[in-house]
C-alpha positions as a Markdown table, in Angstrom:
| # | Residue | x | y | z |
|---|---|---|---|---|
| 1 | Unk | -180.7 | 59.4 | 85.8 |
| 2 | Unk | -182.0 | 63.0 | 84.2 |
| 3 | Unk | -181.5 | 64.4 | 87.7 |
| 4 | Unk | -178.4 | 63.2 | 88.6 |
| 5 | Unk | -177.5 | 65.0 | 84.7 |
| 6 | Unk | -178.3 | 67.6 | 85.6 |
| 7 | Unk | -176.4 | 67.8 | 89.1 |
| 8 | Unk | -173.4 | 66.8 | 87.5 |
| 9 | Unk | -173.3 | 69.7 | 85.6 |
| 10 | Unk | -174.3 | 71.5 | 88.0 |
| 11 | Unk | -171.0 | 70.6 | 90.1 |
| 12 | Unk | -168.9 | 70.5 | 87.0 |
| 13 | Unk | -169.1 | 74.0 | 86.5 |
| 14 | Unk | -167.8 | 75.1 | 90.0 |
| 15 | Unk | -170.4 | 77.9 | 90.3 |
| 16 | Unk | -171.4 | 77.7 | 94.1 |
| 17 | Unk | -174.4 | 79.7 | 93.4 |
| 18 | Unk | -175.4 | 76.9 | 90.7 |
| 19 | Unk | -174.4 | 74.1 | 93.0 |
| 20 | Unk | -176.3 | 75.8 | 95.9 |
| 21 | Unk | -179.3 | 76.6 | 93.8 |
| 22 | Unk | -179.4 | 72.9 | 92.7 |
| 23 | Unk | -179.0 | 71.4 | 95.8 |
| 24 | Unk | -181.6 | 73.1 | 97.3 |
| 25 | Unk | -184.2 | 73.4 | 95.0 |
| 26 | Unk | -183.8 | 69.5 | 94.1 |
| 27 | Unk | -187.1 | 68.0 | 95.6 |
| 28 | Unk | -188.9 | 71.1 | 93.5 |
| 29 | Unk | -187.1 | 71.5 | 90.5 |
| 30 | Unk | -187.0 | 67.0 | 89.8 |
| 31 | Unk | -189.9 | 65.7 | 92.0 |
| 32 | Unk | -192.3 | 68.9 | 90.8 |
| 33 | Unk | -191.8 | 68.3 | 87.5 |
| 34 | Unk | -191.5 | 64.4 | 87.8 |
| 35 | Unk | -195.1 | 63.8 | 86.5 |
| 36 | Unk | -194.2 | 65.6 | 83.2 |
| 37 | Unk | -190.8 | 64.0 | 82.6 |
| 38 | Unk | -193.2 | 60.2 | 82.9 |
| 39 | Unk | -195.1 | 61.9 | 79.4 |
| 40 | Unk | -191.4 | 62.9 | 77.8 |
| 41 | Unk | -190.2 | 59.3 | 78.6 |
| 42 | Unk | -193.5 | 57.6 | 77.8 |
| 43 | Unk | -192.6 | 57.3 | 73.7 |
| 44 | Unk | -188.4 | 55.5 | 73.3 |
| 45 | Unk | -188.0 | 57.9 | 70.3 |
| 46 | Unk | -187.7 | 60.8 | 73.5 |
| 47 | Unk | -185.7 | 58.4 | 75.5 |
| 48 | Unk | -183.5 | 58.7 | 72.9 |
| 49 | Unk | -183.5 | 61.9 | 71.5 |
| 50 | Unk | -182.5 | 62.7 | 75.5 |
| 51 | Unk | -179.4 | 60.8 | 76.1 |
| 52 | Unk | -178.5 | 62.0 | 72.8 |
| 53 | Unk | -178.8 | 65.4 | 73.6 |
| 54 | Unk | -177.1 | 64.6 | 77.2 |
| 55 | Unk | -174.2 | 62.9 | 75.2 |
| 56 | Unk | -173.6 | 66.2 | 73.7 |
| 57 | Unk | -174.0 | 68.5 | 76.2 |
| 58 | Unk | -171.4 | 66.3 | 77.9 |
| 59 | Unk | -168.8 | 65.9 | 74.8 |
| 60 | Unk | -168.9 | 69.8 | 74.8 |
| 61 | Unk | -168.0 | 69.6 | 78.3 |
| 62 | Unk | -165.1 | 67.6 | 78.5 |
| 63 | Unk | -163.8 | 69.2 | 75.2 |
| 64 | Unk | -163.7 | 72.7 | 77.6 |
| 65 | Unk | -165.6 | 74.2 | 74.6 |
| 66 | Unk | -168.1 | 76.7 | 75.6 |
| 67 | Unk | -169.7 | 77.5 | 72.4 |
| 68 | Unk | -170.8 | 73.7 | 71.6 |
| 69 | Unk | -171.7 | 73.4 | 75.0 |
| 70 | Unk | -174.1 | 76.1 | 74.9 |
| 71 | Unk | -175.3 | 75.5 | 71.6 |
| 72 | Unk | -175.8 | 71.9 | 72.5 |
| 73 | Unk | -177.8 | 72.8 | 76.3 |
| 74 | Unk | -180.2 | 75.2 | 74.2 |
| 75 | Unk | -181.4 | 72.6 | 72.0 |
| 76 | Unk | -181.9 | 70.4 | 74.3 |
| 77 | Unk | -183.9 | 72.8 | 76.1 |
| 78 | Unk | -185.8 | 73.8 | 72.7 |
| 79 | Unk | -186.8 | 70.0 | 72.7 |
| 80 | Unk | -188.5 | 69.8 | 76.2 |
| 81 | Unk | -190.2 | 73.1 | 75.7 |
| 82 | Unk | -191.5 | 72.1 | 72.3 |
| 83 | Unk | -192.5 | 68.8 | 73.5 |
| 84 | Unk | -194.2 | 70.2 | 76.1 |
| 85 | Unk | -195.7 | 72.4 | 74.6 |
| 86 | Unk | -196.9 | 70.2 | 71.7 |
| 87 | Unk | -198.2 | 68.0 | 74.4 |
| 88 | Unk | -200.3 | 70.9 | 76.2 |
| 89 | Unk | -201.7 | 72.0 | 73.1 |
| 90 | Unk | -203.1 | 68.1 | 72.3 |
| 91 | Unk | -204.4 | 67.9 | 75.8 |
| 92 | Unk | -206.3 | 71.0 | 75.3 |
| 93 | Unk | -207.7 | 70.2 | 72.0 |
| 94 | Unk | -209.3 | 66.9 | 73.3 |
| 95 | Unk | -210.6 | 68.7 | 76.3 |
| 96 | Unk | -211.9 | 71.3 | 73.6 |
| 97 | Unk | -213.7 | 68.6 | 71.4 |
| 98 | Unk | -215.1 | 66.3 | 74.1 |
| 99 | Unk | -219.1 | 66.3 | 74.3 |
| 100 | Unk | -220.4 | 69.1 | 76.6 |
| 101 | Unk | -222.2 | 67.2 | 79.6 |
| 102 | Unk | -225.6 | 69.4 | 78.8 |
């Protein structure tokens, strides 16, 4: 469902270079990065903080207003890059303080 999100908007704004782009790069961009969107989606309150933040991007959309649209697509892409990088920093701090095989 996130991928075929993002494809839609991808069509919707009649870019060919975007559309190109996003057809081709499909398998890497969703199935390379599939492993990371199963820890997003692991915890419901990310499920729905996403189609929230899908909702939005796509309300901006259909109201042809660029500003909201724009303002809406950066924080949804401030929450993936914080969660991810809230996640990183946890897996390195438990690989930090596990006992040292001696």
């Amino acid at each position: 469902v996130d991928a075929s999100f993002h494809m839609a908007i991808s069509h919707a704004t009649k870019n060919p270079v975007h559309i190109h782009l996003m057809k081709h790069f499909h398998d890497f961009l969703f199935l390379g990065i599939k492993e990371n969107l199963r820890m997003l989606y692991e915890d419901p309150q990310n499920i729905d903080a996403v189609i929230e933040q899908h909702r939005n991007i796509f309300q901006a959309i259909k109201r042809r207003d660029p500003e909201m649209a724009s303002s809406a697509m950066r924080l949804h892409i401030r929450f993936v890059m914080l969660f991810f990088k809230d996640h990183h920093r946890k897996v390195l701090l438990e690989k930090v303080r596990a006992p040292v095989a001696v």
